[in-house]
ZASE-830621 format. One record per residue: residue in three letters; chain; x, y, z of N, C-alpha, C, CB in turn. Coordinates in Angstrom, 2 decimals, padded with zeros to 5 digits. Glycine has a CB too. Example, Ala and Ser with C-alpha at 12.3 -4.5 7.8 and 13.67 -1.06 7.14 Angstrom:
BEGIN
  type  mol     n.c1     n.c2     n.c3    ca.c1    ca.c2    ca.c3     c.c1     c.c2     c.c3    cb.c1    cb.c2    cb.c3
   ALA    A   013.19  -005.69   007.80   012.30  -004.50   007.80   013.20  -003.30   007.80   011.31  -004.47   009.05
   SER    A   012.85  -002.25   007.08   013.67  -001.06   007.14   012.90   000.03   007.87   014.08  -000.60   005.72
END
This chain:
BEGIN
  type  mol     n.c1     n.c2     n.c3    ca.c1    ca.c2    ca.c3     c.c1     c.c2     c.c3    cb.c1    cb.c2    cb.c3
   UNK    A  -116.10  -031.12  -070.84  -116.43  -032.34  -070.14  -117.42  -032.02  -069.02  -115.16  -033.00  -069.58
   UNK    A  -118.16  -032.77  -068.85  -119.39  -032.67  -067.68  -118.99  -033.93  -066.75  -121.20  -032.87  -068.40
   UNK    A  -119.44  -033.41  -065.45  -118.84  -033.86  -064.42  -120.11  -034.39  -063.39  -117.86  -032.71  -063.88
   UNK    A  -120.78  -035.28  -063.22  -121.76  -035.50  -062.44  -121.41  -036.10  -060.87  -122.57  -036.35  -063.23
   UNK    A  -120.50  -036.05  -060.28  -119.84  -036.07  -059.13  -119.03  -035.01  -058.76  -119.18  -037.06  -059.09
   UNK    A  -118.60  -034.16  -057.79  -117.87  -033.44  -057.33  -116.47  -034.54  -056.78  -118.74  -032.60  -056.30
   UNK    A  -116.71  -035.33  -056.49  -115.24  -036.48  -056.58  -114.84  -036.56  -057.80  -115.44  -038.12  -056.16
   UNK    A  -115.02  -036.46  -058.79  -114.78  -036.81  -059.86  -113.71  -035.01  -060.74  -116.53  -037.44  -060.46
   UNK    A  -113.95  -034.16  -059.87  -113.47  -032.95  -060.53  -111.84  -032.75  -060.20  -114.40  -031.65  -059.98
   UNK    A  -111.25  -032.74  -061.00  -109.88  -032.27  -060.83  -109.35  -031.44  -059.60  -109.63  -031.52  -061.91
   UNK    A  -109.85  -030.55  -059.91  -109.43  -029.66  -059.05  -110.10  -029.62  -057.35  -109.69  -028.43  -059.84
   UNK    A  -111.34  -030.53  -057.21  -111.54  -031.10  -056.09  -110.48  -032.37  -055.63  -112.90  -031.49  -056.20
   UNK    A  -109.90  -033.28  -056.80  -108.91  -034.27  -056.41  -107.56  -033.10  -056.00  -108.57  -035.53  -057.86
   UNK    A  -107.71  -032.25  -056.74  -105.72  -031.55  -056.32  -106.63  -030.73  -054.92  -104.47  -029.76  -058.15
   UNK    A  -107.55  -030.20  -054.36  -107.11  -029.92  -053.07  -107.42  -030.71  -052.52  -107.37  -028.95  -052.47
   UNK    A  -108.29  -032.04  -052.70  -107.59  -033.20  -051.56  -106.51  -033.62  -051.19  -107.81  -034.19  -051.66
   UNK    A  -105.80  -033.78  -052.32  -104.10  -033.67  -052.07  -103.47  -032.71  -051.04  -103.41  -033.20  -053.39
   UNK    A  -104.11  -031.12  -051.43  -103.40  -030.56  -050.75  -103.95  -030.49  -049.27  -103.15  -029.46  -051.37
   UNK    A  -105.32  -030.79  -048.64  -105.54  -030.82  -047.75  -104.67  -032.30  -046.71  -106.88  -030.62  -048.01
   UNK    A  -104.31  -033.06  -047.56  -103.83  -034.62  -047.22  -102.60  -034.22  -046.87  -103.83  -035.86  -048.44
   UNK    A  -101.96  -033.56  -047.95  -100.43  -033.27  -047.61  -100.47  -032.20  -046.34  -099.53  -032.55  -049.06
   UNK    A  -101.33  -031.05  -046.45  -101.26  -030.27  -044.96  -101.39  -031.07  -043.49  -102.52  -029.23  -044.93
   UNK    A  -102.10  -032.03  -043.52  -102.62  -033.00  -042.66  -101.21  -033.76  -041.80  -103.58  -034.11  -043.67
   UNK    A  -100.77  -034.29  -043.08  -099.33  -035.24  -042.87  -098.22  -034.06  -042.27  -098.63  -036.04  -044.68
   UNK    A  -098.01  -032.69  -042.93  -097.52  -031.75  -042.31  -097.58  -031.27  -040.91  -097.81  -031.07  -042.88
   UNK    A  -098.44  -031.06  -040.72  -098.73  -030.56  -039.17  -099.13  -031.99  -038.18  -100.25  -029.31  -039.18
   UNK    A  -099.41  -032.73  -038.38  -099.27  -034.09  -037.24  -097.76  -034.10  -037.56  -100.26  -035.88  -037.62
   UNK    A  -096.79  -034.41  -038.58  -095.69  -034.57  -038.28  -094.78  -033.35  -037.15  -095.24  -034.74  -039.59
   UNK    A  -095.29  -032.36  -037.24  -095.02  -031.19  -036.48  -095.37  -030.74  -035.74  -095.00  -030.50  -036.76
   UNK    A  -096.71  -031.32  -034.94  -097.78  -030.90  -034.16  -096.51  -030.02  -032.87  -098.99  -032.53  -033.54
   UNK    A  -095.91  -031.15  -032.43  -095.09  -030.18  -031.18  -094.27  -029.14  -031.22  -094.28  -030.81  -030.49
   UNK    A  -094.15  -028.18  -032.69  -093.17  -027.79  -033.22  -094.14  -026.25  -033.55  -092.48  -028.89  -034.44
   UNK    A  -095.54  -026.99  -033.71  -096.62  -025.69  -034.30  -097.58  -025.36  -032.85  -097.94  -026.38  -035.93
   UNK    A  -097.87  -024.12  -033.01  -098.58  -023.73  -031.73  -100.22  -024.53  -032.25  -098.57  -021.63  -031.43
   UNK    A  -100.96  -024.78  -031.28  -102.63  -025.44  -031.73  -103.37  -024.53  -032.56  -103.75  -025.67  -030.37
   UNK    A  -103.47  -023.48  -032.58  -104.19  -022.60  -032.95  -103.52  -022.33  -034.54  -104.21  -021.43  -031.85
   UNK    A  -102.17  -022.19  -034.87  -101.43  -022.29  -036.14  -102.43  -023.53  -036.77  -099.59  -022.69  -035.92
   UNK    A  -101.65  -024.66  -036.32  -102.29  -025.89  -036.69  -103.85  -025.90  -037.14  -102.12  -026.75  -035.53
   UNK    A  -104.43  -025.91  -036.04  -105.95  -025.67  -036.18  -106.28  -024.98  -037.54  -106.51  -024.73  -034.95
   UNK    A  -105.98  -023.91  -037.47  -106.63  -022.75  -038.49  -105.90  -023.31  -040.02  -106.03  -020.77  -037.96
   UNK    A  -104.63  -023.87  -040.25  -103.68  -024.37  -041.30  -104.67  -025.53  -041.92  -102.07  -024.97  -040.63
   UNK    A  -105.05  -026.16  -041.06  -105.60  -027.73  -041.30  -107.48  -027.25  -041.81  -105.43  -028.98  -039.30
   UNK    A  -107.96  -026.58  -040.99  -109.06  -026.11  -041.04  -109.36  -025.71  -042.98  -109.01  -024.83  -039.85
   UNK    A  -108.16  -024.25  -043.23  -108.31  -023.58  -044.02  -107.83  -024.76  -045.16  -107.66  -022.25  -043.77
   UNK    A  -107.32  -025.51  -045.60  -106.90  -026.63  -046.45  -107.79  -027.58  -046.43  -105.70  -027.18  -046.14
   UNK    A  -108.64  -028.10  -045.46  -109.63  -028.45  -045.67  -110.84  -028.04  -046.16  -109.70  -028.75  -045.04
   UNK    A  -111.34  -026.67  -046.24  -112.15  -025.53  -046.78  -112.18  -025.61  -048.33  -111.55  -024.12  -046.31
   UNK    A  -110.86  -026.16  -048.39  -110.75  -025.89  -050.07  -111.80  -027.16  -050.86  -108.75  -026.15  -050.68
   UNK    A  -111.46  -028.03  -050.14  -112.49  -029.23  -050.78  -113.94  -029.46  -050.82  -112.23  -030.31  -050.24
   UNK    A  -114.11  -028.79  -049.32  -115.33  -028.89  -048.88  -116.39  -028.05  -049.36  -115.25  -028.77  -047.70
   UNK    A  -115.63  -026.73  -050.00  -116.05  -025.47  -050.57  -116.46  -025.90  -051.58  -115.17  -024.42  -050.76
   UNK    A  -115.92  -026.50  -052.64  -115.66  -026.63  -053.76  -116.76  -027.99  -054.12  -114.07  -026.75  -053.91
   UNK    A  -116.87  -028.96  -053.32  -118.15  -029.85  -052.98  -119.41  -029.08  -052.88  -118.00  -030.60  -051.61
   UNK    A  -119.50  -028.52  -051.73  -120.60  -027.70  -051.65  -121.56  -026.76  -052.66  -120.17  -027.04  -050.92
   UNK    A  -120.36  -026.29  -053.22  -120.68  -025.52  -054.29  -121.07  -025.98  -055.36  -119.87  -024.87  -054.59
   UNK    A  -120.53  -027.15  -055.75  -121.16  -028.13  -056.85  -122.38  -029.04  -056.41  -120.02  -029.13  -057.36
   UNK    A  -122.95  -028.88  -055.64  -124.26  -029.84  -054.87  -125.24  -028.67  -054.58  -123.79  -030.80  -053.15
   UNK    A  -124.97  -027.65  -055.05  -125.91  -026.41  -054.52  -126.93  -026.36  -055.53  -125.15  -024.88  -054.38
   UNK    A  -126.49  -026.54  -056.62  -127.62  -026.83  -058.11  -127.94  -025.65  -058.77  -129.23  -027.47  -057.79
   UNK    A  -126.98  -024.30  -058.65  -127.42  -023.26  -059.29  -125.91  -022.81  -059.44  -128.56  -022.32  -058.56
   UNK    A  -125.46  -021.66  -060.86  -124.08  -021.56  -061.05  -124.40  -020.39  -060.20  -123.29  -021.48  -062.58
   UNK    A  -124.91  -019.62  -059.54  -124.23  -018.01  -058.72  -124.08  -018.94  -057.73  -125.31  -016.27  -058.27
   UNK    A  -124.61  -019.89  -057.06  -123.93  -020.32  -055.43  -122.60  -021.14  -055.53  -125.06  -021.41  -054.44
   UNK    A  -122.80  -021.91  -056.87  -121.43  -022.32  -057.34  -120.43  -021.54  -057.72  -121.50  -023.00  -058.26
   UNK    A  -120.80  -020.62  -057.68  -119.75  -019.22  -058.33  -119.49  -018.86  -057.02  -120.50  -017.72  -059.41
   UNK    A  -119.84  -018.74  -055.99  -119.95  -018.35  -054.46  -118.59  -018.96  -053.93  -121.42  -019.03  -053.60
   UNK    A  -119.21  -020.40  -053.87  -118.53  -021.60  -053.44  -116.88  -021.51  -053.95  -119.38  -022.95  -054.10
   UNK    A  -116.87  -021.36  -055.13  -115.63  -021.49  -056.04  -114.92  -020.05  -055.53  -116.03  -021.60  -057.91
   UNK    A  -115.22  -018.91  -054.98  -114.09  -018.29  -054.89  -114.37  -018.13  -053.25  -113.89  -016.93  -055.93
   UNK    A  -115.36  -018.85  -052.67  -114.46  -018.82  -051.26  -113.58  -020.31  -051.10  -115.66  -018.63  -049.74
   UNK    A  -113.72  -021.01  -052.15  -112.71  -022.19  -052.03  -111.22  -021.35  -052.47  -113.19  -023.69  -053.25
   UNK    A  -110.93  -020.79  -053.41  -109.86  -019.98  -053.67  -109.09  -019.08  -053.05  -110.11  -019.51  -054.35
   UNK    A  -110.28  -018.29  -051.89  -110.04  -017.41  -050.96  -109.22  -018.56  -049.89  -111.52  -016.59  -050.43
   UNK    A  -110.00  -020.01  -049.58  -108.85  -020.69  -048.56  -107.59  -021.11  -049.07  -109.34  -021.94  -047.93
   UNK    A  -107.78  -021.21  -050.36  -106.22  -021.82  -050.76  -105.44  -020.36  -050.16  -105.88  -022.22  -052.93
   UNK    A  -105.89  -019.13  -050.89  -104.59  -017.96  -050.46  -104.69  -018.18  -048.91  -104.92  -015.98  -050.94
   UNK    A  -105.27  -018.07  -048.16  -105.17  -018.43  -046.90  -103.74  -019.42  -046.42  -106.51  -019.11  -046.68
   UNK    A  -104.10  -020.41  -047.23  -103.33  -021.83  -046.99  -101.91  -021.02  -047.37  -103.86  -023.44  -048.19
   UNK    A  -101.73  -020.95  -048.39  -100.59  -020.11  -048.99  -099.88  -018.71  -047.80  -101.40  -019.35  -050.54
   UNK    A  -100.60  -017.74  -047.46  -100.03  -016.84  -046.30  -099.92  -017.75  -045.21  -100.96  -015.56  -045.88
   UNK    A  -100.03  -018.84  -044.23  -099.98  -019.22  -043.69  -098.42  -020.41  -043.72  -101.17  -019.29  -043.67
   UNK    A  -098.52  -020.83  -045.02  -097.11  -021.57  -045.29  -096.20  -020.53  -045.35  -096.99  -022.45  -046.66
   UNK    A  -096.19  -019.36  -045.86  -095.19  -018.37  -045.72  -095.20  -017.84  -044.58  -095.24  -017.44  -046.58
   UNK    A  -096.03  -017.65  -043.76  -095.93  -017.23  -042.57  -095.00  -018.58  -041.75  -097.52  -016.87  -042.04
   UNK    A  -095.18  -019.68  -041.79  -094.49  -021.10  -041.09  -092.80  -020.88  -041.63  -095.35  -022.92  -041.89
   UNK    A  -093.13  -020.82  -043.14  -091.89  -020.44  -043.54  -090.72  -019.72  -043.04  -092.09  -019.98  -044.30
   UNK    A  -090.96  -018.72  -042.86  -090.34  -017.30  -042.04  -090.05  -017.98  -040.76  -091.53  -015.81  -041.78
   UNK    A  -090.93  -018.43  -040.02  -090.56  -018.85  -038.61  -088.91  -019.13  -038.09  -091.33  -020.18  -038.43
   UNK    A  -088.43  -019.06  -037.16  -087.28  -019.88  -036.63  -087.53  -021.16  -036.31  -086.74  -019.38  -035.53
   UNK    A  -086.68  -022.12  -037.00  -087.33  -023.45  -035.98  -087.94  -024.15  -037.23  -088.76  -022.99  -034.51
   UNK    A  -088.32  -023.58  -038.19  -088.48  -024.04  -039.70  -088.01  -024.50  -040.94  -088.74  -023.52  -040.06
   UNK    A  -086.40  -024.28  -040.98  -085.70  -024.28  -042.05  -085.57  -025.74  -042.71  -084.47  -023.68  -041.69
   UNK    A  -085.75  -026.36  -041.82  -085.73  -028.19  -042.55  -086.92  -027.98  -043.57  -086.26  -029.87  -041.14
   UNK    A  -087.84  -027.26  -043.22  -089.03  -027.59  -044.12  -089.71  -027.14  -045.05  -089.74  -027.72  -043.69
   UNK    A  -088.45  -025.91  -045.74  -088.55  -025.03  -046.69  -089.10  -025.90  -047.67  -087.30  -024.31  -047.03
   UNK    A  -088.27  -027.42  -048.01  -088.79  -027.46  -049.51  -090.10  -028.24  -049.55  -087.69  -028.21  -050.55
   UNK    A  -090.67  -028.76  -048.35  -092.28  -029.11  -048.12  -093.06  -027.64  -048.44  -092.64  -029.70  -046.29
   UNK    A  -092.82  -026.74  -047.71  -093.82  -026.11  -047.79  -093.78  -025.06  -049.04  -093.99  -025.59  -046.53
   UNK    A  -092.59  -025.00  -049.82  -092.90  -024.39  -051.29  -093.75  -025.19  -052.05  -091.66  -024.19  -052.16
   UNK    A  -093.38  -026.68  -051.77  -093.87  -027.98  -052.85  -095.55  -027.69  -052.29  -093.00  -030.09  -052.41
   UNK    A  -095.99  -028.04  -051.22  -097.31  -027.38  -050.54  -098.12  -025.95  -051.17  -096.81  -026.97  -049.05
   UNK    A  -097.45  -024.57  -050.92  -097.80  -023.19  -051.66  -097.75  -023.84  -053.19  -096.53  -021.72  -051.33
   UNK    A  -097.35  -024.50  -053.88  -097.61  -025.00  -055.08  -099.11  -025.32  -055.74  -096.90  -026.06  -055.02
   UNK    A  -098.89  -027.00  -054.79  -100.34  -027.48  -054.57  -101.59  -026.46  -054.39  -100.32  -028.30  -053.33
   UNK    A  -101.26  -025.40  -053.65  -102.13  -024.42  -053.13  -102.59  -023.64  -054.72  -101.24  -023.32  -051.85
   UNK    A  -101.50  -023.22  -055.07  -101.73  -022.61  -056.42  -101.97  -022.85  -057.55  -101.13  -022.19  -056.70
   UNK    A  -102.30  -024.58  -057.54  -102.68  -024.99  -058.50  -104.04  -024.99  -058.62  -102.18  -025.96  -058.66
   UNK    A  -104.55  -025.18  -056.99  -106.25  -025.02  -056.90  -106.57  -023.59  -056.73  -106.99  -025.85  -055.55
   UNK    A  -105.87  -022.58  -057.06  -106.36  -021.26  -057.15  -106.43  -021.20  -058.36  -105.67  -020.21  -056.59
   UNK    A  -105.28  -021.23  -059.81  -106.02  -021.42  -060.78  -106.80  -022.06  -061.55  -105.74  -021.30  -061.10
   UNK    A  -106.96  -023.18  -061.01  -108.17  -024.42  -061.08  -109.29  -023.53  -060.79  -108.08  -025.85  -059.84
   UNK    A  -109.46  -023.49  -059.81  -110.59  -022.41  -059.62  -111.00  -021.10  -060.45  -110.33  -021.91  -058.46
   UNK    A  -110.01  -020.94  -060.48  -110.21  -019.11  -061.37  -110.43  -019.61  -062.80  -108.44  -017.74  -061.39
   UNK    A  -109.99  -020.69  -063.73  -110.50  -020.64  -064.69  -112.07  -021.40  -064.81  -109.51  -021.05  -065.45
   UNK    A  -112.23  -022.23  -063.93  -113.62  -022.82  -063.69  -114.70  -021.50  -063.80  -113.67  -023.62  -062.05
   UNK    A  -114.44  -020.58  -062.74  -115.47  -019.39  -061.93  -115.11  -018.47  -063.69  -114.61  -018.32  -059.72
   UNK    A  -114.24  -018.27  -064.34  -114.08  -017.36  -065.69  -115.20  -018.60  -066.63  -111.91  -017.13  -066.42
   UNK    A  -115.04  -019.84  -066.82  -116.11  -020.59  -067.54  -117.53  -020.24  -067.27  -115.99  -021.97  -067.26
   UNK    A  -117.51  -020.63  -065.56  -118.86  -020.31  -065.54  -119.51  -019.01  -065.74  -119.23  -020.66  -064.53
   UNK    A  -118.87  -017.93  -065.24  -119.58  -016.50  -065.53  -119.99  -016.28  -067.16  -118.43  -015.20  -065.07
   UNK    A  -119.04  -017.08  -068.07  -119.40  -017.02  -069.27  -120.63  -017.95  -069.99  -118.26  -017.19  -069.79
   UNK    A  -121.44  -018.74  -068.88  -122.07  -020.04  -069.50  -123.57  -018.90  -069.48  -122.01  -021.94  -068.31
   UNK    A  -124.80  -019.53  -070.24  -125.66  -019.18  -070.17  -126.94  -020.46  -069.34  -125.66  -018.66  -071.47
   UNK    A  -126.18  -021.18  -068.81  -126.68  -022.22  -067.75  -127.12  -021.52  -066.56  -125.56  -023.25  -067.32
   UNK    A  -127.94  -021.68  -066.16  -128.27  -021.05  -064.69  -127.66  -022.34  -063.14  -130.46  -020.81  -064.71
   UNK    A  -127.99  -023.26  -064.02  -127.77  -024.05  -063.10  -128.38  -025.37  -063.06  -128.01  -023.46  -062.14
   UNK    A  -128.26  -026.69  -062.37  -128.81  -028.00  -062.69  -130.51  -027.67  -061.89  -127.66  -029.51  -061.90
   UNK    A  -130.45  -026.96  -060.86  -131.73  -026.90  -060.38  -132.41  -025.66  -061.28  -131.72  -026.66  -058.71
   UNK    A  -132.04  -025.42  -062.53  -132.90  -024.66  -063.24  -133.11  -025.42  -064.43  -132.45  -023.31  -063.47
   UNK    A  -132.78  -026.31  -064.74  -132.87  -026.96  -065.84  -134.38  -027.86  -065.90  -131.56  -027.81  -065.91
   UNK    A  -134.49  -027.67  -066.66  -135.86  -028.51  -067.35  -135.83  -029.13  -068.58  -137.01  -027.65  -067.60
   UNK    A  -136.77  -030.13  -069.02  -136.39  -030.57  -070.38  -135.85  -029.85  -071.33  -137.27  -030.99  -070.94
   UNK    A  -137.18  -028.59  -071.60  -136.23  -027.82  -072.60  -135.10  -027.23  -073.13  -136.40  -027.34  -072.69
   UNK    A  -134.54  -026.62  -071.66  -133.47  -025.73  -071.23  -132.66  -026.77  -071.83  -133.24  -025.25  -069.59
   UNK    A  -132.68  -028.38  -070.77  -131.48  -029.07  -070.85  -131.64  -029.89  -072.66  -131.41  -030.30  -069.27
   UNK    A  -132.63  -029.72  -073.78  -131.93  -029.99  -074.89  -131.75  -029.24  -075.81  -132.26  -030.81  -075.36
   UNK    A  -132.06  -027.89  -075.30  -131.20  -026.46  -076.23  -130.01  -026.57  -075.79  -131.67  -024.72  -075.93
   UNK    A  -129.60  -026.61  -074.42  -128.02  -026.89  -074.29  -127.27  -027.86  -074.82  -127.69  -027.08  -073.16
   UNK    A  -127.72  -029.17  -074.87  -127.14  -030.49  -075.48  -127.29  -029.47  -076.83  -128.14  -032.31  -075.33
   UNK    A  -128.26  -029.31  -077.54  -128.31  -029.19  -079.30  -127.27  -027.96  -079.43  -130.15  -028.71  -080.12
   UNK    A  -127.26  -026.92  -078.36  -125.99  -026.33  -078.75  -124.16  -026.76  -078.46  -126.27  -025.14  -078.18
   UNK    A  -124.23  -027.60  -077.44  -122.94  -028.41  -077.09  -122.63  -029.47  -078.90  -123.45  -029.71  -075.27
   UNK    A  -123.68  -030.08  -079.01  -123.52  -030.90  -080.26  -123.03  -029.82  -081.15  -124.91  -031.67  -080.84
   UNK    A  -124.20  -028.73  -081.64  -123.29  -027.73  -082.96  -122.00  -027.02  -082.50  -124.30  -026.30  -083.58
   UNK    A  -121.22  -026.97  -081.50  -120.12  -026.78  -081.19  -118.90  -027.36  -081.73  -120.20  -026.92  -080.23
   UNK    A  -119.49  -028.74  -081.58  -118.60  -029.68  -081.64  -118.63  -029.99  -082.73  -118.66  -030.63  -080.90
   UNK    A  -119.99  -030.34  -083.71  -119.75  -030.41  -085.32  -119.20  -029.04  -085.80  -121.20  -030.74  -086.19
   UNK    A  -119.22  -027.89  -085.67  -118.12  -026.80  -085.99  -116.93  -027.14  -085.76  -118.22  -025.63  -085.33
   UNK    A  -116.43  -027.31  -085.05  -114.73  -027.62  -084.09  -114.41  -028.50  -085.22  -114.63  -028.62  -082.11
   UNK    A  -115.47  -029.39  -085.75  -114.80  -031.10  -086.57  -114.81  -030.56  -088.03  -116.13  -032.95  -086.46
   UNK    A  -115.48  -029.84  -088.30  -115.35  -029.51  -089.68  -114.44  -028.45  -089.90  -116.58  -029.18  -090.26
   UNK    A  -114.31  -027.75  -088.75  -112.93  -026.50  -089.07  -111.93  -027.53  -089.30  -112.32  -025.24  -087.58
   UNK    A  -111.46  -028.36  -088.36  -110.62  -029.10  -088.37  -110.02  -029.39  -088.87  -110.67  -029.60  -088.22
   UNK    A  -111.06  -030.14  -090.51  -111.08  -030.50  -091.45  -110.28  -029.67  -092.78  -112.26  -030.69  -091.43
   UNK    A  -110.56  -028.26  -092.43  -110.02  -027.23  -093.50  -108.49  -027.26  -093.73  -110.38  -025.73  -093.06
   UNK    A  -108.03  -026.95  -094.59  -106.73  -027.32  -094.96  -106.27  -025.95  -094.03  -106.33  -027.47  -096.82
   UNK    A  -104.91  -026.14  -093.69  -104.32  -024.84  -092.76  -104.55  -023.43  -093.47  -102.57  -024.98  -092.51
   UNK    A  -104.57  -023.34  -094.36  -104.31  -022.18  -094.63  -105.65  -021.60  -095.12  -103.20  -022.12  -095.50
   UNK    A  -107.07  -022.22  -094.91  -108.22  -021.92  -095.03  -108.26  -020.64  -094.15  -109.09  -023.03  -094.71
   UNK    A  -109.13  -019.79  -094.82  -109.44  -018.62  -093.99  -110.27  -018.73  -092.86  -110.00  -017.69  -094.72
   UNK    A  -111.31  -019.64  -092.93  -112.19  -020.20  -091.66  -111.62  -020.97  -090.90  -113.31  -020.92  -091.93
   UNK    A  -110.54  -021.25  -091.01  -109.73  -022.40  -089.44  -109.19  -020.94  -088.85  -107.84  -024.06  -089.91
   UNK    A  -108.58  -019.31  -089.60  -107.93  -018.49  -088.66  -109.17  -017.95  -087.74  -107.04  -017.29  -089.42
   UNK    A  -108.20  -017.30  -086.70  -109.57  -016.78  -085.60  -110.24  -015.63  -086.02  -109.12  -016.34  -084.05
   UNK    A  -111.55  -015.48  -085.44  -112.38  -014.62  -086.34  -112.01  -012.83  -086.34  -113.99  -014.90  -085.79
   UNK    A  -110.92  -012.43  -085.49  -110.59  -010.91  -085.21  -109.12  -010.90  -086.59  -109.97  -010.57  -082.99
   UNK    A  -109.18  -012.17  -086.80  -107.93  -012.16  -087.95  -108.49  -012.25  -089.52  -106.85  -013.62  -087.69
   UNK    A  -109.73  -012.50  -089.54  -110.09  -012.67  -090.73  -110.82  -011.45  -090.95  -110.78  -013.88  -090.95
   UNK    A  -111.05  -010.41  -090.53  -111.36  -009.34  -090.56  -110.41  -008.18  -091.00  -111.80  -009.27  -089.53
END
């Protein structure tokens, strides 16, 4: 699927979530968290979205490849920091927020990690490298992809061309 908005990407909607839910977290707690906890908690959960925007508006996949694992780098952030809150004294009401939270966190780390494993594998450079040509060798190879995929499909199960190709060997 191609994505021509960065609002529109999954894994930019799940760390808005998780930046929303950190948000609601620490104002509910503000007097409970030192400023500087807070600050840096709210900061680094917000990083994740903003990263991950950025990186998709940059118009080339190495800065998007950039973008995508320092967005990943804030989720672990976000994550040592809920375990660090965790541990605290003075915390225990809010164990099961902030596992449900390190969750959220980990869902946009592997959101991320399989995105940044796609892209290292694409032979796209990027939207600001694209030119007519580039961009309808890519369409004409996205299309023969997909008429392959429909005609394997098609093969009765036990066709030797529907098994994977290290098995038919």
């Amino acid at each position: 699927m191609t994505y021509s908005r960065f609002e529109e990407l999954p894994v930019w909607q799940e760390a808005m979530r998780l930046a929303e839910r950190v948000y609601d977290l620490t104002e509910r707690n503000q007097k409970r968290m030192s400023h500087s906890l807070r600050d840096q908690l709210e900061r680094a959960a917000l990083s994740v979205s903003n990263n991950i925007a950025e990186g998709f508006e940059r118009g080339t996949t190495n800065e998007l490849l950039a973008f995508i694992y320092i967005a990943r780098g804030s989720a672990g952030e976000v994550r040592s920091m809920l375990i660090f809150l965790g541990r605290r004294a003075g915390f225990g009401d809010l164990k099961s927020e902030i596992s449900d939270l390190k969750l959220v966190a980990e869902s946009c780390s592997r959101q991320l990690r399989a995105w940044a494993d796609s892209l290292q594998n694409s032979d796209i450079k990027g939207q600001r490298h694209l030119n007519d040509r580039t961009r309808s060798s890519a369409d004409q190879k996205r299309r023969a992809e997909a008429l392959q995929k429909e005609l394997l499909s098609r093969l009765p199960a036990h066709h030797p061309l529907r098994r994977a190709p290290e098995e038919i060997e």
